[in-house]
Structures are given as C-alpha cells and as structure tokens.
C-alpha positions in Angstrom: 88.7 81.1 97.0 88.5 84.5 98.9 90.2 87.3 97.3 90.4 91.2 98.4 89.6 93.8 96.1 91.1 97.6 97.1 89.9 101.1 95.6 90.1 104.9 96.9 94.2 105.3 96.7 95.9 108.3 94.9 97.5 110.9 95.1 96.8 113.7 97.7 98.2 116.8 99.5 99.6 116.7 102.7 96.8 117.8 105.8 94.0 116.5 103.6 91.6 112.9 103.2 91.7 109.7 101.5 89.1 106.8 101.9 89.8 103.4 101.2 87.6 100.7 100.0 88.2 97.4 100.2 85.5 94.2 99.1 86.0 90.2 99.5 84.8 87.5 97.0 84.0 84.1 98.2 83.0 82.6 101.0 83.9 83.5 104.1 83.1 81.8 107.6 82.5 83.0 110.9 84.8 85.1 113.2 87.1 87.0 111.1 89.1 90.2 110.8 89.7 92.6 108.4 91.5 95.6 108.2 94.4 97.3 106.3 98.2 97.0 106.3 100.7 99.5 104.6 104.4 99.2 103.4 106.3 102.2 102.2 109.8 101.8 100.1 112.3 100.1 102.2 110.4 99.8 105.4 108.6 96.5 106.6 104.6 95.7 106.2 103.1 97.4 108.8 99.7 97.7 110.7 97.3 100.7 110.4 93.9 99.3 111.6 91.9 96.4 112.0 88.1 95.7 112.7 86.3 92.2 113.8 83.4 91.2 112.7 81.7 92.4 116.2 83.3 95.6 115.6 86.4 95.8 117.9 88.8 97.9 116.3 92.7 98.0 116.6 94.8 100.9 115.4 98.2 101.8 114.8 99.3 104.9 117.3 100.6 106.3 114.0 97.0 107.0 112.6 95.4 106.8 115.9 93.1 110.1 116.3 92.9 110.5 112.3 91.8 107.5 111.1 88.8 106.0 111.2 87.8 102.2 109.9 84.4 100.5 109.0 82.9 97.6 108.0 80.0 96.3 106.7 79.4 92.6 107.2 76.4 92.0 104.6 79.1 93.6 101.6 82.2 92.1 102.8 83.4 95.4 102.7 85.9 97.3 104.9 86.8 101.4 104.7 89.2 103.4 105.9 89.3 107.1 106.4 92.1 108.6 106.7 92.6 112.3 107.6 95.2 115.1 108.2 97.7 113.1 105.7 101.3 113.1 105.9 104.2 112.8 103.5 105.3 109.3 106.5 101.6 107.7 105.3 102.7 107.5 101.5 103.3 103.9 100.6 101.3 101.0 99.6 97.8 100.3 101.2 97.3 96.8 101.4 93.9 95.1 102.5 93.8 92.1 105.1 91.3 89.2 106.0 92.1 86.8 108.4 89.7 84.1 109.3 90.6 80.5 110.9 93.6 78.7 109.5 94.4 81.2 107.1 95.3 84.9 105.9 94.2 86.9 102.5 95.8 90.1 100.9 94.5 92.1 98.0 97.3 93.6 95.7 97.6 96.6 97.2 96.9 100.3 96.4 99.0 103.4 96.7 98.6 106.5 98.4 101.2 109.0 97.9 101.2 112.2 100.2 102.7 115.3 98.6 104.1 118.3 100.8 
C-alpha cells in the first residue's frame, strides 16, 4: 500500500516562498508520475505541476515562471518551490502519484497567502 506524505505548507506573505515536501511509502513500480495538485474553497482540484520519473515536467501556466518542481527517485520524494506567492495560490496543496492502473493522494497541506 503506497501512501503520500506532505510537509512545508503554512502560512506566508504575499511576493514571498514556500517549499513543499512530499515522500511515498511502499512499493512503487516502474514508470510513474508525481507531482502536486491544489484545491482552494469552492473551486475544483486543479493541477500545479508534475514530474516523471525521467524528469519531464508539466506545469500549470498559473505557476509557470515561479515555480519550480523536483524529484528524487532513490527517496520517493517530490518538492515544490514556489515563489512570488499570491493571495489566488492559497488553498490546499495536495500530493499526487500516478503509476499503472492506479492513482495515490496524500491528505493534503495548506498554504495560505496573506496580502
């Protein structure tokens, strides 16, 4: 049973950093993806980045230019920078791993951006 671990949220002023942490238990097999999701009160579950395990990387144009996301394979870990915060990135961070036939989530973490 894999299961996603998240760190690093809080709260922070608007125009500065947050870095998100986010380690897997388990096994995991081959090919995967991992990356982070975020969902702010009454909106949907939205993208911000993902990474594959050969490093491509897929970001929202939201964050695009001020975000940055890492992985590192041997930890089954995955980071995400995040710079030049707005009061639109509050909400709640939610960690992703997709492999073959199925999807994980961790519980989630909140950032909340104060102006």
């Amino acid at each position: 049973q894999v299961q996603l671990v998240e760190s690093g949220g809080g709260l922070v002023q608007a125009g500065g950093s947050l870095r998100l942490s986010c380690v897997a238990s388990g096994t995991i097999f081959g090919f995967n993806t991992m990356g982070w999701y975020r969902q702010a009160p009454g909106k949907q579950r939205e993208l911000v980045a993902t990474v594959t395990t050969d490093g491509r990387t897929n970001y929202a144009d939201s964050v695009q230019g001020r975000t940055a996301i890492s992985r590192d394979n041997a930890k089954k870990t995955v980071h995400l920078q995040m710079n030049s915060l707005y009061s639109e990135d509050t909400a709640v961070y939610y960690c992703y791993l997709r492999v073959p036939l199925s999807t994980y989530w961790g519980q989630g973490t909140q950032v909340t951006v104060s102006s």
